[in-house]
C-alpha positions as CSV (number, residue, x, y, z in Angstrom):
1,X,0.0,0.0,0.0
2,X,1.0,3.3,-0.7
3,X,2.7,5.8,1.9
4,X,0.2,9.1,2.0
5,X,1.9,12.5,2.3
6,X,0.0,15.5,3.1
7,X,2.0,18.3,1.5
8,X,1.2,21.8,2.4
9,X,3.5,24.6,0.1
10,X,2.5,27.7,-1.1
11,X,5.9,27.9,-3.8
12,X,4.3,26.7,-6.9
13,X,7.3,25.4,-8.7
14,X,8.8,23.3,-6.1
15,X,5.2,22.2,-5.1
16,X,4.9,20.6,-8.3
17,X,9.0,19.1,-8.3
18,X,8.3,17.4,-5.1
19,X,4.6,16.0,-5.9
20,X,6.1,14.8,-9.0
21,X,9.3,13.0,-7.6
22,X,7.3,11.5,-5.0
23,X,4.7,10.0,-6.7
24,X,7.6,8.7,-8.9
25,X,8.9,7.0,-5.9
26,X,5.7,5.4,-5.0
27,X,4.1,8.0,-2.3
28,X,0.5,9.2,-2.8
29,X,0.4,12.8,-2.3
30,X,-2.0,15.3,-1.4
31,X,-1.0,18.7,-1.5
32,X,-2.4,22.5,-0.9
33,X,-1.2,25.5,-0.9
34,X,-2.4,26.7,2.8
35,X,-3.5,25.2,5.8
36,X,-7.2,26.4,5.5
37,X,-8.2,22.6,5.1
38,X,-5.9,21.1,7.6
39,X,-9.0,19.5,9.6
40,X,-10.3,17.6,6.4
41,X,-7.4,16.7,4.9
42,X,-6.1,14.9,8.4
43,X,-9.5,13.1,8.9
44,X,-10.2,12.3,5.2
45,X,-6.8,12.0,3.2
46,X,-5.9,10.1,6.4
47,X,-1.8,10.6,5.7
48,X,0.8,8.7,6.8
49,X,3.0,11.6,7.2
50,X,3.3,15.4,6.7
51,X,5.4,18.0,4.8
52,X,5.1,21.7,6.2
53,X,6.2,24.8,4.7
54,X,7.1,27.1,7.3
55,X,6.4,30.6,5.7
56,X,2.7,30.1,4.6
57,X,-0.6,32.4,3.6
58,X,-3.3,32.4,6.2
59,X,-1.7,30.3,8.9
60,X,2.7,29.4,9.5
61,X,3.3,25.6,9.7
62,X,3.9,26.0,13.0
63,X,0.7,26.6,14.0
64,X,-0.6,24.2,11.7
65,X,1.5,21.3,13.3
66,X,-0.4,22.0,16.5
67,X,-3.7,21.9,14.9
68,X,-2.5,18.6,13.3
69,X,-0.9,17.2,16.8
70,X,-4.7,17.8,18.2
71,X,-6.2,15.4,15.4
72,X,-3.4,13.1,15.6
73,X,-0.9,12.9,18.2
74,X,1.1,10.5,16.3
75,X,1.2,11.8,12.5
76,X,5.2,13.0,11.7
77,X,5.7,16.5,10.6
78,X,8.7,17.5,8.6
79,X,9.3,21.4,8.3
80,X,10.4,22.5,5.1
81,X,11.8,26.3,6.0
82,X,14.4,28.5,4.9
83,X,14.7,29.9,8.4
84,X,18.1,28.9,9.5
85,X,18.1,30.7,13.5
86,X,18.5,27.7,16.7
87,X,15.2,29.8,18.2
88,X,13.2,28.5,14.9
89,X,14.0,25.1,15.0
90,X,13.3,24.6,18.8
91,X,10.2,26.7,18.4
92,X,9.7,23.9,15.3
93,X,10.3,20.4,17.4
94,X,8.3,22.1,20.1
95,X,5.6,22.5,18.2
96,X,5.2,18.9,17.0
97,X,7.6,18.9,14.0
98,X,9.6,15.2,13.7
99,X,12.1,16.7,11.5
100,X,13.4,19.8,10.1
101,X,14.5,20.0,6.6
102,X,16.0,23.2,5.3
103,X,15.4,25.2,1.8
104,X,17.1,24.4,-0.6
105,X,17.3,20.7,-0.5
106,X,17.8,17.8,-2.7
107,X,14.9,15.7,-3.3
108,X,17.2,12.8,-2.2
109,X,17.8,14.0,1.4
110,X,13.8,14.8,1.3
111,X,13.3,10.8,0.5
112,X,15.5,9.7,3.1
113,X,13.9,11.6,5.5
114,X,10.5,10.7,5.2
115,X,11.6,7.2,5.0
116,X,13.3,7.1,8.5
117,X,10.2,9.0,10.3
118,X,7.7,6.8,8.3
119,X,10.5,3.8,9.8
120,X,10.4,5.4,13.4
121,X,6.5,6.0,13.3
122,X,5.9,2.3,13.0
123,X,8.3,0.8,15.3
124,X,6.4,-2.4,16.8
125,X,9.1,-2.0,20.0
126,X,8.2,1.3,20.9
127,X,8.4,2.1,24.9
128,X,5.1,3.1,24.9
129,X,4.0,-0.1,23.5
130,X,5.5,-2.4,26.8
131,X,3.3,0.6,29.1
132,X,-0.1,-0.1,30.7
133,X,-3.0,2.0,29.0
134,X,-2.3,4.4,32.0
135,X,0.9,5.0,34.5
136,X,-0.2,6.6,37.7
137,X,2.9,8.8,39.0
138,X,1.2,10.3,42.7
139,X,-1.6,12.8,41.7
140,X,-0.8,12.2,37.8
141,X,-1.8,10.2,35.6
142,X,-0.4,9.5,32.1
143,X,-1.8,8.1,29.1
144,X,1.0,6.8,26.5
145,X,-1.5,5.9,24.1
146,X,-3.7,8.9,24.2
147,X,-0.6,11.2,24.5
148,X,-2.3,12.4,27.5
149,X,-1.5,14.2,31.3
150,X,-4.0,14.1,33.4
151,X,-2.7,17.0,36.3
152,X,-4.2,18.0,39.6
153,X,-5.5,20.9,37.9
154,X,-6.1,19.9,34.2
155,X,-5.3,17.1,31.6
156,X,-2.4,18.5,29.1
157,X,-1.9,17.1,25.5
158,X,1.5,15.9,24.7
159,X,3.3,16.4,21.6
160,X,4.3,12.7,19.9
161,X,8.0,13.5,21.7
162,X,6.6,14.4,24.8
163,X,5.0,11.0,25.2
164,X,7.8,9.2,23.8
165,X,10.0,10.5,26.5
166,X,7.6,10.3,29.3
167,X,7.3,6.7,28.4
168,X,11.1,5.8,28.3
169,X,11.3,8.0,32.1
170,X,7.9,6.1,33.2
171,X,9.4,2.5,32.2
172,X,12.9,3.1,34.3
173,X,10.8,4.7,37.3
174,X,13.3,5.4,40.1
175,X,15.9,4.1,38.0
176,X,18.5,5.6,35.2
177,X,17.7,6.0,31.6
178,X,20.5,6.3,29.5
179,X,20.2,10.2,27.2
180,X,22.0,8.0,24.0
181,X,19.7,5.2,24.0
182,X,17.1,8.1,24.5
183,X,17.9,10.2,21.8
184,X,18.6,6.9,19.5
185,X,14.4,5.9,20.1
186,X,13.3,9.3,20.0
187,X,14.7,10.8,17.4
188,X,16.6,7.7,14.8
189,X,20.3,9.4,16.2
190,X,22.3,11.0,18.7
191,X,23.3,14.3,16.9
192,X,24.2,17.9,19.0
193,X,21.6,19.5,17.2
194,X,18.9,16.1,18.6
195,X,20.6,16.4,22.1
196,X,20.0,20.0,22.3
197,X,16.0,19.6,21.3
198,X,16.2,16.6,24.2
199,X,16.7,19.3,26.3
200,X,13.9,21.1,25.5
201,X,11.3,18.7,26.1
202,X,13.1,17.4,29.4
203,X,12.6,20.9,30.7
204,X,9.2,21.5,29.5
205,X,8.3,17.7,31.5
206,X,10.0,19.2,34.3
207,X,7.5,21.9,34.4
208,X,4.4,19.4,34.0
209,X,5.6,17.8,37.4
210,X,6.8,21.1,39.0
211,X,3.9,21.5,41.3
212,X,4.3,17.8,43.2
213,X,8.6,17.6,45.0
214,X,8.0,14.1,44.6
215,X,8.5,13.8,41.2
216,X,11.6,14.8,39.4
217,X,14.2,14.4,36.5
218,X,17.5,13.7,38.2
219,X,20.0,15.1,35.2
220,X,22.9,12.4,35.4
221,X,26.1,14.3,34.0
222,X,27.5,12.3,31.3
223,X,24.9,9.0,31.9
224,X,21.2,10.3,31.6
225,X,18.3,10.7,33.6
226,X,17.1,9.6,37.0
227,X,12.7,9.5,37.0
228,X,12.4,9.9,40.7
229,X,8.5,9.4,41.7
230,X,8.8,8.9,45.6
231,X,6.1,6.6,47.7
């Protein structure tokens, strides 16, 4: 069966280069020029993956990877973005994105890429997988396959790296997680650039538990992490 990429680009020319190339290399693609649409083409085209300009009409990828995060916690994004600034491509992961490819690019790299996420998207050993449908962590209560927080004060929805993470901490519960065999699950490699966007989400975790001292992420310099949920 074919792979189904949603492709939203609002360059013409290159629209047309990498709908063409793909479907040459066996993807189905849907694409549009905006994001106006995004709720349809989720629920109806039903993609396996996405490609996101950036720089769009109406509403920025961005924001569209949010929107597309809310109908599907698990659906890769790619960025496609000239921007080349760090503070875009955290703002990018932290919005959803899987992946960050920047303009210009060879079609060859493009390929490659989707081809790992699609490959990481459907790993059968997946952390989340060996979970129960819900982890109870004190007041908290997570659900891996719902991508779901439930808080004292409010549920939160997690992006598909927040839950990916929390898993890995939630299966090694007062115990160390090593960061390389993190950032090989989670992201397909152990780059600077991927260590640095670990980072992010950690912190942003940290926050989820802030309110409750008996829940922490215990940073083990040069080793990993420590999920400490005390009794």
């Amino acid at each position: 069966m074919k792979k189904r990429v949603l492709y939203i680009e609002d360059e013409v020319y290159l629209a047309r280069i990498v709908k063409d190339t793909l479907e040459l290399k066996g993807y189905e693609v849907l694409h549009k020029k905006d994001g106006t649409q995004i709720h349809d083409c989720v629920t109806n085209f039903a993609p396996d993956i996405c490609l996101l300009d950036v720089m769009l009409p109406h509403v920025d990828g961005f924001t569209l990877a949010n929107h597309i995060r809310n109908i599907n916690p698990r659906l890769p994004i790619i960025f496609l973005t000239a921007k080349t600034q760090t503070d875009d491509l955290i703002k990018g992961f932290s919005s959803g994105g899987s992946d960050y490819l920047r303009k210009p690019f060879s079609m060859e790299e493009l390929v490659v890429r989707l081809d790992n996420q699609l490959k990481l998207a459907g790993r059968d050993t997946s952390t989340a997988q060996s979970l129960p449908d819900q982890v109870v962590l004190k007041d908290y209560t997570f659900y891996p396959g719902k991508f779901e927080l439930q808080t004292p004060t409010g549920t939160i929805k997690l992006s598909n790296r927040e839950a990916q993470i929390l898993s890995m901490l939630c299966a090694h519960t007062n115990s160390a997680v090593d960061r390389r065999e993190m950032l090989q699950i989670v992201w397909g490699d152990d780059s600077f650039f991927n260590s640095r966007n670990l980072d992010v989400y950690i912190r942003k975790i940290r926050g989820y538990f802030a309110p409750d001292s008996g829940i922490e992420i215990v940073t083990l310099k040069g080793k990993g992490y420590h999920f400490v949920v005390s009794r």
